[in-house]
C-alpha positions as CSV (number, residue, x, y, z in Angstrom):
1,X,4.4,-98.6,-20.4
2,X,2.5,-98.8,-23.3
3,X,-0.5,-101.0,-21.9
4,X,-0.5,-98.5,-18.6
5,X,-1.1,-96.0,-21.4
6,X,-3.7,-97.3,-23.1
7,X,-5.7,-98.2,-19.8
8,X,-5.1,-94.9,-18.5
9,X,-6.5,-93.4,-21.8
10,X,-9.7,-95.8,-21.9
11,X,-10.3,-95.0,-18.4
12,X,-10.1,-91.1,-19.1
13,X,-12.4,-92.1,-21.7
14,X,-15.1,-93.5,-19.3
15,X,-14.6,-90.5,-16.7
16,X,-15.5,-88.1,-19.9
17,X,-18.3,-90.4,-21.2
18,X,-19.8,-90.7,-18.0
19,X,-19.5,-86.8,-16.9
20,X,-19.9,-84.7,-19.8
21,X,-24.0,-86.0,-20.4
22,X,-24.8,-84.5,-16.8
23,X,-23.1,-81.4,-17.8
24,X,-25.2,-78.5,-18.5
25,X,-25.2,-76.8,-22.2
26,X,-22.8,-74.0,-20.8
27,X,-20.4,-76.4,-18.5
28,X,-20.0,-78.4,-21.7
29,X,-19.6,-75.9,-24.4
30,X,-17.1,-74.0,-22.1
31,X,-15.4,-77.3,-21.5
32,X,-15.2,-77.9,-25.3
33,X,-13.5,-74.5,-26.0
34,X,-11.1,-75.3,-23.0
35,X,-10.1,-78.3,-25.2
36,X,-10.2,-76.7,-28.3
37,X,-7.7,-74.0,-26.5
38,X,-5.4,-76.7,-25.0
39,X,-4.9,-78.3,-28.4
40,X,-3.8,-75.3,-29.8
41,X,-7.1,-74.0,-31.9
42,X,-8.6,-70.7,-31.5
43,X,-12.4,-70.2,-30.2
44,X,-15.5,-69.4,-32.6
45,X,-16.9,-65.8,-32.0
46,X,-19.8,-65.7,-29.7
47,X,-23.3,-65.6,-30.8
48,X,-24.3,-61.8,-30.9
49,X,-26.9,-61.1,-28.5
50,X,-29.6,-58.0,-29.1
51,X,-28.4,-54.7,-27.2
52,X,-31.8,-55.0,-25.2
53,X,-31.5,-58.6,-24.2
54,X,-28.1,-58.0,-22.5
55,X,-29.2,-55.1,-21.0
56,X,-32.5,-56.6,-19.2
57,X,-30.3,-59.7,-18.1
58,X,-28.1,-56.9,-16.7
59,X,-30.8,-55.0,-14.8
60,X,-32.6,-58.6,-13.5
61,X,-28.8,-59.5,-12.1
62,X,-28.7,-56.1,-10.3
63,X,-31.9,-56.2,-9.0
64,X,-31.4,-60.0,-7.6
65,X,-28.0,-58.6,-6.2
66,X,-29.5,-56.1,-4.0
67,X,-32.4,-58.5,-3.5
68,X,-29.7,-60.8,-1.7
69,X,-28.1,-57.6,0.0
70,X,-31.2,-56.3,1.5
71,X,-31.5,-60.0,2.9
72,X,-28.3,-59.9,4.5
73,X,-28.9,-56.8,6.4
74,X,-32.0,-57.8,7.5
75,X,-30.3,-61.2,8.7
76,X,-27.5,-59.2,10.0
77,X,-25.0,-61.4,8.3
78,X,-23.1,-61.3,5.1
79,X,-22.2,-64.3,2.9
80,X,-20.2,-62.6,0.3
81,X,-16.8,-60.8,0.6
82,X,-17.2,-58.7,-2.5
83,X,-21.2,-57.5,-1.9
84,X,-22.2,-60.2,-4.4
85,X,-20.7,-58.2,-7.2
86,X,-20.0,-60.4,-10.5
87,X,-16.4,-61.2,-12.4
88,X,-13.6,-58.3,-12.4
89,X,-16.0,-56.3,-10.3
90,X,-15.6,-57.7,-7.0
91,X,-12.1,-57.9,-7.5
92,X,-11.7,-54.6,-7.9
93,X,-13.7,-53.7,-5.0
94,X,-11.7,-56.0,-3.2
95,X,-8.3,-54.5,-4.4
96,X,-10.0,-50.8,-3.6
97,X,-10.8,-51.9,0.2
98,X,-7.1,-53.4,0.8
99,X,-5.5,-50.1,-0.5
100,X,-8.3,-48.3,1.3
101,X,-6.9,-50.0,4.3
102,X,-3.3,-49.5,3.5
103,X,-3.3,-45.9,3.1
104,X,-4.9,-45.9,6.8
105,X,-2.2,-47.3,8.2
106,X,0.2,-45.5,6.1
107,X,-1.4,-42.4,7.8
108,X,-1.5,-44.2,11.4
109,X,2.7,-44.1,11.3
């Protein structure tokens, strides 16, 4: 058992080794914290970003949104089941179209 063990942990040890140098800075520093969580530490604060920085990032990722909306019209297709919209956002869109839906039927009966 022990000797399984230890191979199993060297192995592990080569997967890492050989994965986390093609990782990008943000896969690797969110798989960091994901360790640092799963041993039972708490995370470092993010770095504070200037009030105008996040608000132009904001404003390009809205503009490539509809960018990639106007696209789909014109193709007449749509590759995205929550309009592109980022994180919680589509979710809640999501959520807001099935209740949509379930109040129609509610009204149907």
């Amino acid at each position: 058992p022990s000797e399984e063990s230890a191979e199993f942990k060297r192995t592990l040890q080569e997967v890492l080794n050989f994965v986390t140098p093609q990782m990008g800075k943000r896969e690797r520093r969110q798989h960091e914290q994901h360790k640092v969580l799963a041993l039972g530490g708490t995370l470092e604060k993010r770095p504070h970003e200037p009030y105008a920085h996040v608000q132009r990032q904001r404003k390009q990722m809205e503009e490539a949104r509809q960018r990639r909306l106007d696209e789909e019209k014109l193709l007449g297709v749509t590759m995205s089941a929550n309009q592109h919209r980022r994180g919680g956002a589509g979710d809640s869109a999501l959520r807001r179209k099935k209740e949509a839906l379930a109040a129609k039927r509610e009204r149907k009966d």
